[in-house]
C-alpha positions in Angstrom: 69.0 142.6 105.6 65.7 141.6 108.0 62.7 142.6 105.9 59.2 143.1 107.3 56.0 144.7 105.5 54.8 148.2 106.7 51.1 149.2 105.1 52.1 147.5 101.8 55.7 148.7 101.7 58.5 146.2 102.2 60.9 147.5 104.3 64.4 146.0 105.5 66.1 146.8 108.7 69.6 147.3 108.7 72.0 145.4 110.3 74.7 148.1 111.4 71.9 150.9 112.4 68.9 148.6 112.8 67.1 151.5 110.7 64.3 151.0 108.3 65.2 150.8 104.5 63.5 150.6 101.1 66.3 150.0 99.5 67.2 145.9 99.4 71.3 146.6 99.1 71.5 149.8 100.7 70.6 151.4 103.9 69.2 155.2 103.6 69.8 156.3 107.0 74.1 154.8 107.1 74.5 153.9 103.4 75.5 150.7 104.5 75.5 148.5 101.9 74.6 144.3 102.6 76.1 141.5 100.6 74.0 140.6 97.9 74.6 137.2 96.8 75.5 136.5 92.8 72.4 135.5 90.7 72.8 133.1 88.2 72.6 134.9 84.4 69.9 135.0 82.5 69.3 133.8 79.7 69.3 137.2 77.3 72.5 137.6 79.5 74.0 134.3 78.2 72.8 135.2 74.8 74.4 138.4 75.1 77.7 136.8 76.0 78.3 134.1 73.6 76.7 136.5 70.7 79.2 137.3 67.6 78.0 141.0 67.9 76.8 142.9 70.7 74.6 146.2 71.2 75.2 148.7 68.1 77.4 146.2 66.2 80.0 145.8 68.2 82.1 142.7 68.0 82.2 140.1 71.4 84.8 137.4 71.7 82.9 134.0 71.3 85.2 131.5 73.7 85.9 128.9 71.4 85.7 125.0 72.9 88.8 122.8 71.7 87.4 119.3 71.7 90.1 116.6 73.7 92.1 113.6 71.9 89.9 111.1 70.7 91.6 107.5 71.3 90.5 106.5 67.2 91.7 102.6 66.0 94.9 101.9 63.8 93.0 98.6 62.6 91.7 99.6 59.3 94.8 101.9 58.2 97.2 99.0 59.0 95.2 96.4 57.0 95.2 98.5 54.2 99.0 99.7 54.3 99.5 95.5 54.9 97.6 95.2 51.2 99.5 98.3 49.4 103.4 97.7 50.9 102.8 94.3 50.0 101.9 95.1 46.4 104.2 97.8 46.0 107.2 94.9 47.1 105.9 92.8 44.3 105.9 95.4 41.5 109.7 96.7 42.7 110.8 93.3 42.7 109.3 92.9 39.4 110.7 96.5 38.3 114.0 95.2 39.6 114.2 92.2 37.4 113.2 94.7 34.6 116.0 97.4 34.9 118.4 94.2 35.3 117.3 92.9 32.0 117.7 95.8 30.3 121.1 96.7 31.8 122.3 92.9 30.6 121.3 93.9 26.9 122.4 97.2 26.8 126.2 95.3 27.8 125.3 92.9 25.0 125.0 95.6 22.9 128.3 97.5 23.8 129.7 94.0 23.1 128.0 94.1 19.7 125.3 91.5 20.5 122.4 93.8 20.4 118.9 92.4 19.2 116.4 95.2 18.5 113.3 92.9 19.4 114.5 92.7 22.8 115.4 95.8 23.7 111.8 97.0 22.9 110.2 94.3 25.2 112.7 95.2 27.8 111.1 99.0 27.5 107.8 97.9 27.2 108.6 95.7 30.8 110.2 98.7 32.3 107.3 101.0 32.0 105.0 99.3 33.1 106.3 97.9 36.2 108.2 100.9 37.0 104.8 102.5 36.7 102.7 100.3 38.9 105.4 100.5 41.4 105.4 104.2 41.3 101.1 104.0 42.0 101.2 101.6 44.4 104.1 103.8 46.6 102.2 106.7 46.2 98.7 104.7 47.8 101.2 103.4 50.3 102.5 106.7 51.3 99.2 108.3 52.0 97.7 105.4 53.7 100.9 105.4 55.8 101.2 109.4 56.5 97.2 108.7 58.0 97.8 106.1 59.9 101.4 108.1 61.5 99.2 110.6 62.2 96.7 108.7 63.7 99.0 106.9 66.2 100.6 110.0 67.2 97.6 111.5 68.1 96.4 108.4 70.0 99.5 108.4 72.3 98.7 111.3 74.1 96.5 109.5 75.5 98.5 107.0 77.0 100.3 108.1 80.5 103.2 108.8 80.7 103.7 109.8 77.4 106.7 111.8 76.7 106.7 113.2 72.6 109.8 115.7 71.4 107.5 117.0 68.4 104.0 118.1 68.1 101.2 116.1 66.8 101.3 118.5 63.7 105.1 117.1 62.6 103.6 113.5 62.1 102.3 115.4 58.9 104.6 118.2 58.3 107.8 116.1 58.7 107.2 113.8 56.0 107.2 117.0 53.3 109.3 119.6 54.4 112.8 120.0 53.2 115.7 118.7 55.3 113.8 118.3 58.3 112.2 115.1 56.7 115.7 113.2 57.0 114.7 113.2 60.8 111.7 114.1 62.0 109.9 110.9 61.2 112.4 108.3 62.6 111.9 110.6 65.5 108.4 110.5 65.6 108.5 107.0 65.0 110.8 106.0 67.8 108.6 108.2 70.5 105.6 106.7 69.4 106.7 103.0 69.5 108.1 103.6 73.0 105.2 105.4 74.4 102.7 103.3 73.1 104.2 100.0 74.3 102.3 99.1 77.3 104.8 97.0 79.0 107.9 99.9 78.8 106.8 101.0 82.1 107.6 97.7 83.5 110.8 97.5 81.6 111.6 101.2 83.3 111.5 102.3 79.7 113.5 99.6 77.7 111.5 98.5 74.4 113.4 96.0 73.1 114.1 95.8 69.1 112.9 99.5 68.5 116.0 100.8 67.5 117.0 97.8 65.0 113.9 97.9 63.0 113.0 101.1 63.1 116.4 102.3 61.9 116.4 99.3 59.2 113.3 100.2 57.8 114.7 104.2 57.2 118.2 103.4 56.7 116.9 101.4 53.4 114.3 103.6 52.8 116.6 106.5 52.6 119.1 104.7 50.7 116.5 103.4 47.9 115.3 106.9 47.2 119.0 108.4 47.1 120.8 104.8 45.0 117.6 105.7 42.4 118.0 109.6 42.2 121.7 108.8 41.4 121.6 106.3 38.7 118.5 108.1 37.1 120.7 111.8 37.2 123.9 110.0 35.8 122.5 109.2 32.6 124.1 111.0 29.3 121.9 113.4 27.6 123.9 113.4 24.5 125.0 110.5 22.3 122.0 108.5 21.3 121.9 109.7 17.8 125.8 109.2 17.9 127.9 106.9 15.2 127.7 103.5 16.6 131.6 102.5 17.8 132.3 106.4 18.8 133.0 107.3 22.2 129.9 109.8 22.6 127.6 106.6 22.2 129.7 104.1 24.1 129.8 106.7 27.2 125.9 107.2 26.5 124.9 103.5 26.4 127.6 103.2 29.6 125.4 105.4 31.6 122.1 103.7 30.2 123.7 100.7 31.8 124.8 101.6 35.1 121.4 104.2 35.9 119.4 100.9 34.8 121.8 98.6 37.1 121.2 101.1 39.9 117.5 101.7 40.2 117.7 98.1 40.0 119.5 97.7 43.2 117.2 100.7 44.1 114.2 98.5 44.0 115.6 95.8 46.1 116.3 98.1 48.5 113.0 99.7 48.5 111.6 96.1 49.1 113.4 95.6 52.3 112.0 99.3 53.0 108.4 98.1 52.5 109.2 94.6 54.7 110.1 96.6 58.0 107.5 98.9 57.5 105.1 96.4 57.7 106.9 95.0 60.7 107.0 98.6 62.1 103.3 99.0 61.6 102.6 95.2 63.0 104.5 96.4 66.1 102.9 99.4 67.3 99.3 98.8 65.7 99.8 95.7 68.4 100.7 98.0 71.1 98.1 100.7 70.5 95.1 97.6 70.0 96.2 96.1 73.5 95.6 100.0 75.0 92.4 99.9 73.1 91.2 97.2 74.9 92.7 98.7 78.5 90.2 101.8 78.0 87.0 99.1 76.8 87.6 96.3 79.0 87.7 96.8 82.7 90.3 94.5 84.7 90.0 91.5 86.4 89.2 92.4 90.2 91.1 90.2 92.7 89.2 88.6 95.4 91.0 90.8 97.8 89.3 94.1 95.9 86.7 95.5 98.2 84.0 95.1 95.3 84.7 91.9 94.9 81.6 89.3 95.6 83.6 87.4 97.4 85.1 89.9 99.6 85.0 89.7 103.1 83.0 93.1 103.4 80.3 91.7 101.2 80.1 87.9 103.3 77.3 87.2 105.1 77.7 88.3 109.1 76.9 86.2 112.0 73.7 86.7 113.0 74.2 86.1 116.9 76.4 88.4 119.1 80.0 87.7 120.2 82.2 88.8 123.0 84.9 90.8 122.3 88.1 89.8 121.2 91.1 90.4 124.5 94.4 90.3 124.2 97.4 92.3 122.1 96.4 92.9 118.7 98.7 91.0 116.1 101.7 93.1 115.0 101.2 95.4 118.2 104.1 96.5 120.6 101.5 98.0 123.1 100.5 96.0 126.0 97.8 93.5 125.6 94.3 95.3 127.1 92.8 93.9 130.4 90.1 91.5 129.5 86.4 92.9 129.9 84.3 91.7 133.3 81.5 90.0 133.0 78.8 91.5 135.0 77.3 88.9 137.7 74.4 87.5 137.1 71.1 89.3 138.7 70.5 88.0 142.0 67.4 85.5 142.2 64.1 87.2 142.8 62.2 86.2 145.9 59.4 83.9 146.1 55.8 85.3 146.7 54.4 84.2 150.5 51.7 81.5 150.1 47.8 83.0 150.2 46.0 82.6 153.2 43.2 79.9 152.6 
């Protein structure tokens, strides 16, 4: 509403009546009411709002601010899972050559060649790299579950990016039952493909995903399951047996073929722990070249409007020039008429002499 000042009193006219007001959103002689535009809040107001209780006690929902992916480097993870897979192939193959051993002189033994000095230092071998092996897996796991995590998360990042599972299963896959057969092959295969920065170019082909990624769980899966059967075949009973009887021949029989299979077990857990660190290589490669997309700006072509030497940006003629005539190139319409020049001014004429 129109306000003007009557002896001290501010008073607004209204627009549907024209009638004097006091009242800045209402008129009291229509009760037309004006639009009144929003105010910004205050700042008790925005207090007030984003307080955990309001007046008397009573709880307010506080809006809660989920914070977007944050692109974070696979470098140091994959150095580190480059050190611990390749000391965890060392102790298996050194674990390997251990339950070999003593699966050779448990056979001597069943042949009646038995030597009790050696089968203690074929324990003592066992135990100790059957140990390391078991530390160094462990580190490796850990290391490895981090740095799965940390590439799913990153790929969201990377358009298009299509993922079947969550970012929560790059975790949750690895220990819950059944679903761990699965899920991180998966997981695996969807990172690799949308983290490859040339697949888009390919129309989605990545090629050698499939053979590596499936060697490096086929063997991993069959290490774990060769090892849980040769360690659960072994006889309980028959250690304490008379030598020559069948209980002890059957026990030292199963001593031989759970040591022969964790032997294999460890082999295979050693071409396991080589593709992994090809599978790791692979996409950490994939994910650094992104990284350095999002730092490092592209090269601009000379044809790029900002380039220097653009066109737009080269220095202009500085004296005037007629106008081009004729079709434009690439045009079907007629050509235009060429513009006239305009005639010359005619010559001024001379002044008369002065009169001496």
């Amino acid at each position: 509403m129109p306000r003007t000042v009557d002896g001290g009193y501010e008073l607004v006219l209204c627009s549907a009546c024209g009638a004097r007001s006091t009242l800045p959103d209402r008129c009291t002689n229509c009760g037309h009411r004006e639009y009144a535009p929003p105010t910004a809040p205050t700042d008790a107001a925005l207090d007030a709002r984003f307080a955990r209780f309001g007046p008397a006690g009573t709880p307010v929902r506080v809006p809660r601010l989920r914070p977007g992916p944050i692109f974070r480097s696979l470098r140091g993870p994959a150095i580190a899972l480059y050190v611990l897979l390749g000391v965890t192939a060392v102790a298996c193959l050194l674990a390997a050559i251990a339950f070999f051993h003593r699966a050779s002189l448990v056979d001597q033994l069943l042949r009646s060649k038995w030597s009790a000095p050696d089968a203690d230092g074929a324990n003592h071998s066992i135990a100790v790299w059957w140990g390391l092996a078991t530390l160094a897996m462990v580190a490796s796991a850990v290391v490895f579950v981090v740095w799965f995590h940390r590439a799913r998360r990153n790929v969201e990042l990377f358009p298009p990016s299509v993922q079947r599972l969550s970012g929560g299963w790059a975790i949750g896959g690895w220990f819950c039952p059944v679903v761990n057969l699965w899920f991180p092959p998966l997981i695996a295969h969807d990172i690799w493909k949308a983290s490859d920065p040339r697949a888009p170019m390919r129309g989605g082909a990545t090629p050698g995903r499939h053979p590596l990624l499936w060697a490096w769980w086929s063997t991993y899966l069959a290490a774990n399951v060769v090892l849980a059967v040769g360690l659960t075949g072994r006889e309980s009973d028959g250690g304490d047996a008379m030598t020559g009887s069948d209980a002890w021949v059957a026990y030292h029989e199963s001593y031989r073929t759970a040591d022969t299979a964790a032997g294999w077990a460890f082999l295979l857990m050693i071409i396991a722990a080589g593709t992994a660190i090809a599978v790791v290589a692979r996409i950490t490669g994939f994910q650094i070249e992104r990284e350095y997309a999002f730092l490092v700006p592209p090269t601009m072509h000379p044809a790029h409007p900002m380039h220097p030497m653009h066109t737009l940006y080269a220095a202009q003629p500085t004296h005037p020039e007629v106008a081009p005539s004729g079709p434009v190139p690439g045009s079907t319409q007629p050509a235009a008429p060429p513009i006239p020049r305009q005639p010359p001014p005619p010559p001024r004429p001379k002044d008369p002499p002065a009169p001496l």
